[in-house]
N, C-alpha and C positions, 0 to 999 in steps of 0.2 A: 504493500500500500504506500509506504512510503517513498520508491522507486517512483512511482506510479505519479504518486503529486510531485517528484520532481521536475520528470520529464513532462507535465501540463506546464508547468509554472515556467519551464526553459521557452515551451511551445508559444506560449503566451508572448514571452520576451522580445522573441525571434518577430513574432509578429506586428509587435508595435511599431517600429520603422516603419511598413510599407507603406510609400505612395506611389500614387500613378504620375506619370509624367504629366506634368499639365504645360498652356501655354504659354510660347516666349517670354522672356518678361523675367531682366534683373530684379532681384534682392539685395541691398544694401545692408551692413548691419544695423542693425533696431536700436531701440533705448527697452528701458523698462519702467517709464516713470520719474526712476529716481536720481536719474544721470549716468546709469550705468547702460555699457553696450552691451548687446546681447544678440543672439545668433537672429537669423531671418525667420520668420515663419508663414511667409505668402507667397505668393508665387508660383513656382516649380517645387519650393523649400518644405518640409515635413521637420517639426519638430518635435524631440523631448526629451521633454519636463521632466523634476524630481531625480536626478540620477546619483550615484556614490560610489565611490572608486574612484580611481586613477585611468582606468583604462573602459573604453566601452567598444563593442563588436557590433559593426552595425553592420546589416542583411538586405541587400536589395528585394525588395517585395518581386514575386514572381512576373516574367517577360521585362524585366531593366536589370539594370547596371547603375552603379554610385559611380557621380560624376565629381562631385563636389563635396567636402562635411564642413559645416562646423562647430566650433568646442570651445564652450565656455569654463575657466577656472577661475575661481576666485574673482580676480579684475580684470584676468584677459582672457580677449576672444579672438582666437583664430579662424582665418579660413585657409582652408587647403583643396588643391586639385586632385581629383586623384585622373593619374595617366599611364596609363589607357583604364577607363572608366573598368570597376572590378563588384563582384559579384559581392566580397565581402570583405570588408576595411575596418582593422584597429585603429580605433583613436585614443589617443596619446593626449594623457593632462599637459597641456605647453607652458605650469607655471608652476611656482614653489614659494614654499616659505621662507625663502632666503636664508633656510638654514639647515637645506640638503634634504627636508620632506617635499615632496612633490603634494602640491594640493588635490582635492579630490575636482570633477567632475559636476559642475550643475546641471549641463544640460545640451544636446548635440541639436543640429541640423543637419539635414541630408535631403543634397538632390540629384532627381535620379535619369537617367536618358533610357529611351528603349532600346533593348538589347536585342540591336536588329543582326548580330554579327560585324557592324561595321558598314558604313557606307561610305564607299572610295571618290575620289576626286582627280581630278587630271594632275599628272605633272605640270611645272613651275614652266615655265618661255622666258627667252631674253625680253623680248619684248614689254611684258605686260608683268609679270612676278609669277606669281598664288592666284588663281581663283578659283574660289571654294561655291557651290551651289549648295545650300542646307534644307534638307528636306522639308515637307513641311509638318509643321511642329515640333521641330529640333535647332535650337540656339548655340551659339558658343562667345564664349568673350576670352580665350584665347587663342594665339597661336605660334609656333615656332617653327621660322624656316635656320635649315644649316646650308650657310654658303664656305666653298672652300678658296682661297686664293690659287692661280692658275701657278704665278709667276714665284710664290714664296712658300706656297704648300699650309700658309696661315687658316684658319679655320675660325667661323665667327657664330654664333647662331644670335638671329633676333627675333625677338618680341612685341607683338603685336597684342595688343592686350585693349580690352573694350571697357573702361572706367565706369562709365555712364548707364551701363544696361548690356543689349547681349545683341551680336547680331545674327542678322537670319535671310532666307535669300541668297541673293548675290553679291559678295564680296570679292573683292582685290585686295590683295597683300603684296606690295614691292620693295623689298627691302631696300633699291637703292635710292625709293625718294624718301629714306627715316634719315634724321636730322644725326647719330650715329655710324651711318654709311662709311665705310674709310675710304673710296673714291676710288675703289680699286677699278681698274680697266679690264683685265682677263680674270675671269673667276666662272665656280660652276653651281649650281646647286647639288646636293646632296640628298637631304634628308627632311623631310614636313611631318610637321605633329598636330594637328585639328583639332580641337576641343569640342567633345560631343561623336565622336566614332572611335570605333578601336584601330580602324586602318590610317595603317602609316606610311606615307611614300617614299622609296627609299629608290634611287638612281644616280644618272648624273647628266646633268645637262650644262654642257659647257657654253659659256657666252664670251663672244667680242674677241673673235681669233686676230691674231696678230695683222698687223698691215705692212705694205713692203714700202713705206715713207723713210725710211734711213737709208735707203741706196737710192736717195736722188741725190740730196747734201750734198754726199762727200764727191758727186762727179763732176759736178756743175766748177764749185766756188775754185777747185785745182789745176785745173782746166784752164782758165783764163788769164788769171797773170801771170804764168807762166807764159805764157804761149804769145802774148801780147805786148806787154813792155820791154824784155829784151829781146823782141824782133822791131822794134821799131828805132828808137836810139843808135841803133850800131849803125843799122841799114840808111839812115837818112843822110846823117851829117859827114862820114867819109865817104859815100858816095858822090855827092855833089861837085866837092870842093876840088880832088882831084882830077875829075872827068872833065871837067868845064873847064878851068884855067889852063892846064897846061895843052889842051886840046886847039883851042883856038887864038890865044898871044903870042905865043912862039912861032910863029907864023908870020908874023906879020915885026915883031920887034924883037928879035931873041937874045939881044946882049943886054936888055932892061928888063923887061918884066920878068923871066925868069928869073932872075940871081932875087929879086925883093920880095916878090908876093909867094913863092913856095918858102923861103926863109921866114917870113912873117906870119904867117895863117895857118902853115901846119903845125908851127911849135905852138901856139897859144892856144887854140883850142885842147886839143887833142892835154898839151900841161893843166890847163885849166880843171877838166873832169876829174883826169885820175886825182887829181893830188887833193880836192876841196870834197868828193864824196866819202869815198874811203879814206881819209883821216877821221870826219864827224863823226860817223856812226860808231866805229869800232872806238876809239879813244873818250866816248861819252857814256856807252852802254858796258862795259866791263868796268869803268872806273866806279861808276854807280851802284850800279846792284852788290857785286860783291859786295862792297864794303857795307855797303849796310845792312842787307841779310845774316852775315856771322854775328853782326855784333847784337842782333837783337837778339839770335835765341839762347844764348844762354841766360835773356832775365825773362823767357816767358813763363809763365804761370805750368805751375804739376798739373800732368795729365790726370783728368781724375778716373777712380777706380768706373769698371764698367761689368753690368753681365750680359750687352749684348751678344745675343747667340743661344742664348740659354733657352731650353723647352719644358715644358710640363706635358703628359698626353696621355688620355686614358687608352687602357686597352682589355679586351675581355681576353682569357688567359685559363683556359679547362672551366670554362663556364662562370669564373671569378674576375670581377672588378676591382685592376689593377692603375696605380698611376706610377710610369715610367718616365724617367727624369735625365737629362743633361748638362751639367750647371759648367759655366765658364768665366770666372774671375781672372778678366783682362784690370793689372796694378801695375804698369811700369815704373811707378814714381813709388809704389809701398806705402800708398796712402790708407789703406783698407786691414785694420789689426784682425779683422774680426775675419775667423774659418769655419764656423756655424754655419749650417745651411740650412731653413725651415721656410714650409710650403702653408701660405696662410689661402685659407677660402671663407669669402663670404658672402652673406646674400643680404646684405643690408639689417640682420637683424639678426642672426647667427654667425658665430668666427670657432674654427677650428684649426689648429695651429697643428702642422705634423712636423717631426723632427725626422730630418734627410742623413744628417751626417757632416761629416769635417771633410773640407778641401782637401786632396792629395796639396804635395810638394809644387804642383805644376799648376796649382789653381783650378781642377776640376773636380768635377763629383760626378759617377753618371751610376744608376743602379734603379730601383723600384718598390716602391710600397705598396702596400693594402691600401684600397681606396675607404675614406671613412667610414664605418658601420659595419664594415667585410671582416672574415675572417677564412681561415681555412684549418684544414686538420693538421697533425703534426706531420704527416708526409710535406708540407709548404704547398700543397696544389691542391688537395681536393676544398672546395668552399662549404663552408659549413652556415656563415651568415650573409646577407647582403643588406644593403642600407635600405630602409625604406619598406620591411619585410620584416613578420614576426611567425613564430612560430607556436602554436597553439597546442594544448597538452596531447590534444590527438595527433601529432605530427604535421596537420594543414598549413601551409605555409600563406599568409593572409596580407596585405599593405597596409603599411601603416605609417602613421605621420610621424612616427618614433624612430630611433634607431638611427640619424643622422639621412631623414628622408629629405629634408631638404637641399643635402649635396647633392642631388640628381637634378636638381632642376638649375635658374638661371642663376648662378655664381660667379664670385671674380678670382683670381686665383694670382697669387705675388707671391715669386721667389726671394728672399730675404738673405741677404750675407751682411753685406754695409759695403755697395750699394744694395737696392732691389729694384727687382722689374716683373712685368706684370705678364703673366701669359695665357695664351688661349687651352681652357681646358673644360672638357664636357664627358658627364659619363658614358665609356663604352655603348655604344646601340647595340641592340639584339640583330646575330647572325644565323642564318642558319647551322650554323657550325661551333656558335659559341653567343650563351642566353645572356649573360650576366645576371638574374636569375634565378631563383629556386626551379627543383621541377614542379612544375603544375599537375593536381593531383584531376586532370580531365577525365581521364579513365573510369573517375570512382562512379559517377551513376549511372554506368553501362553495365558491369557487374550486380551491380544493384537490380536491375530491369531482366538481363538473359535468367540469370542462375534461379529468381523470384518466377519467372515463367516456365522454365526447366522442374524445377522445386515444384510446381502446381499443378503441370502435366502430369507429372511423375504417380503422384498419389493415386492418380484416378485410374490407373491398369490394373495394382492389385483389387481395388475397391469395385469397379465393376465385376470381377469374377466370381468373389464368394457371395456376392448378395442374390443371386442367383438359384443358391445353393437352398433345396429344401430338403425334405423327409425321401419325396418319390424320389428326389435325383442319388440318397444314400441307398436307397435298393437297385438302383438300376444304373445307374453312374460310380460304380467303387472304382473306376482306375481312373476318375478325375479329380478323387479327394486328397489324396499327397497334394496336389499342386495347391490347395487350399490348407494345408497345415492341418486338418481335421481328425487325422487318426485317429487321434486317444480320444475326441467326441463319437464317433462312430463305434469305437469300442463298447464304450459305456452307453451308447443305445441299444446294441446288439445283446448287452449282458441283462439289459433292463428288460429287453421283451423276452428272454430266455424265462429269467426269472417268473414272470407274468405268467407265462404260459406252463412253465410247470407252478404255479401255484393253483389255477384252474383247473388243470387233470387231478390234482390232488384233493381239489374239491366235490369235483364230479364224482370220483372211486367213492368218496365219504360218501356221499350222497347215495348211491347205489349202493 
């Protein structure tokens, strides 16, 4: 009995979440009156009230999926996404009493999309971005595309996110007119995340192939002065001078004009160039530069420390979310005492600080961590937890806003030594080859369904045989009672009429 009112009282439990999807139409968080926020409760949104604990299991009512929860503690109220919308999500108290107990639990929201499988959307164009068509009666108010840099192999994803309400219809998303853009020229897309389906697009469409404008430049501008100024100075002025005088004066007066005008016109010109060009240039440009180029850099200013170059990058690694690292401390000057290396992420409202390791001698570090909330067994590869992911006494592996779930979504991530720099870093996506991931227990209510049908067929072949079975079929059917297990009853009828019947003759003799 008391089994019995457990499992009503869970039944009960499980049931109170469900809502039906209803339409479009953000929820902001609420007041209560008193000046405190509190979760939504119209809309799309399903609240409740009265709860205790730290943690609550909330169940999408049958034909949906949880899109959205959230959870109020104490004084604060979260909301979180969940992605890809899930059957069933732990939530996680987000507050504490500042003195290491975690507060309980007042009261959740949840809203829920229908759980059509997913409904797909075209890939991303150079052209135009994202356009997403949303069924009708299905909203979203985010989304994330991931663009990759063609020419630097940089990776970025952005955020498109609906403030005001939720949208529906048809939408564009272009990452290159967000005010964030880095103006890259060759780039591809990757990967789109929808808010409100489980389908995710994942390819590559490269945009804005290179162009062949740097093999005009260099042919045109080398070309011409070369080819132009020293063909014309040489070819003008001694040709004239000697062709023309000595051709027709000598002819006519040859003991005068000869002896004066080649002696005077050839030496003056021809003295005049060489000696007034090529003295100025060379005698003004070496005297200059040298000298004051050395002298300036030995007062210029230390080169300061640098970790251009340096990477952060998630990778999925036997189904485990890994972050693999690079680090390169460019010091020519030894301005930089510090050989620490730690990898800071945040998302504006969480900071997790992981410690990397000490520079070798040569100023690098390059190796890999567990990405935060991950763990794996003692072999170093099999995973045993993942961020964002709880596990439940029956083994069910469930999402949760616990566990360092918000590293999976839009974070910043800074390399720290003294300098630091900021890098692009995004958790692992799911491969056919590699989940990052718990396994998903899909299998379980298919088991549930055959072996429950098998199981109920089953009973009904012995059960039709023996019911069959009467008194005429024991006298006249004895080689089909084995197969009904009946012996020892047919025994014990046989011994019964025996009996009968000799107590009758024995009657009848008295009688006579």
């Amino acid at each position: 009995m008391i089994a019995t009112a457990v499992l009503m009282l869970l039944g009960a439990l499980v049931a109170l979440p469900g809502a039906a999807a209803l339409p479009a139409g953000g929820a902001a968080v609420a007041g209560n009156g008193n000046g405190q926020a509190t979760c939504p409760a119209d809309g799309e949104w399903s609240k409740i009230d009265d709860l205790t604990g730290t943690e609550y299991l909330a169940e999408a009512s049958e034909g949906h999926l949880i899109a959205e929860v959230c959870v109020k503690s104490a004084r604060t109220v979260e909301r979180l996404l969940v992605d890809p919308p899930a059957k069933t999500f732990l939530i996680v108290s987000p507050s504490d009493n500042g003195k290491g107990s975690v507060q309980d639990i007042s009261h959740v929201s949840i809203r829920e999309v229908a759980d059509d499988g997913g409904w797909p959307y075209p890939a991303p164009t150079c052209e135009a971005g994202l356009t997403v068509t949303y069924p009708d009666g299905v909203s979203g108010n985010d989304v994330n595309v991931r663009v990759r840099n063609l020419d630097t192999d940089e990776v970025e994803t952005f955020n498109f996110h609906h403030d005001a309400g939720r949208w529906t219809g048809v939408e564009s998303f272009d990452p290159t007119t967000l005010d964030q853009w880095p103006g890259w020229t060759r780039y591809a897309y990757e990967w789109v995340q929808v808010d409100g389906t489980n389908y995710h697009w994942e390819g590559l469409v490269e945009c804005k192939e290179p162009t062949p404008e740097p093999s005009v430049e260099p042919s045109t501008e080398p070309s011409e002065e070369p080819s132009v100024e020293p063909s014309v100075e040489p070819s003008v002025e001694p040709s004239e001078e000697p062709s023309v005088e000595p051709s027709t004066e000598p002819s006519e007066e040859p003991s005068v004009e000869p002896s004066e005008e080649p002696s005077v016109e050839p030496s003056a010109e021809p003295s005049q160039e060489p000696s007034v060009e090529p003295s100025q240039e060379p005698s003004e440009e070496p005297s200059a530069e040298p000298s004051t180029e050395p002298s300036e850099e030995p007062t210029s200013a230390p080169v300061e420390p640098s970790l251009a170059g340096s990477v952060a990058v998630g990778e999925c690694v036997a189904n485990a979310p890994w972050i693999s690292f690079d680090v390169v401390l460019t010091d020519p000057d030894g301005l930089s005492p510090e050989r620490a290396v730690t990898l800071v992420l945040t998302d504006g409202t969480h900071t997790e600080t992981l410690q990397l390791g000490m520079l070798g001698e040569d100023g690098t570090l390059s190796g890999r961590t567990l990405w935060p909330g991950a763990a794996v067994a003692d072999d170093g590869e099999t995973p045993t937890a993942w961020p964002g992911w709880a596990q439940l006494e029956d083994g069910t592996w469930v999402p949760t806003n616990g566990n360092d779930a918000w590293t999976r979504g839009d974070i910043e991530a800074t390399l720290v030594v003294n300098p630091e720099i900021s890098v692009d870093l995004v958790y692992p996506p799911a491969t056919p080859s590699c989940a990052a991931a718990p396994p998903q227990t899909e299998p379980t209510p298919e088991p549930s369904v055959e072996p429950s049908e098998d199981a109920s067929e089953a009973p009904e072949e012995p059960t039709v045989e023996p019911t069959p079975v009467s008194a005429g079929e024991v006298e006249s059917g004895a080689d089909e009672l084995p197969q009904t297990g009946a012996q020892v009853t047919l025994i014990a009828i046989g011994a019964l009429v025996l009996i009968a019947a000799g107590g009758a003759i024995v009657w009848l003799r008295r009688r006579a």
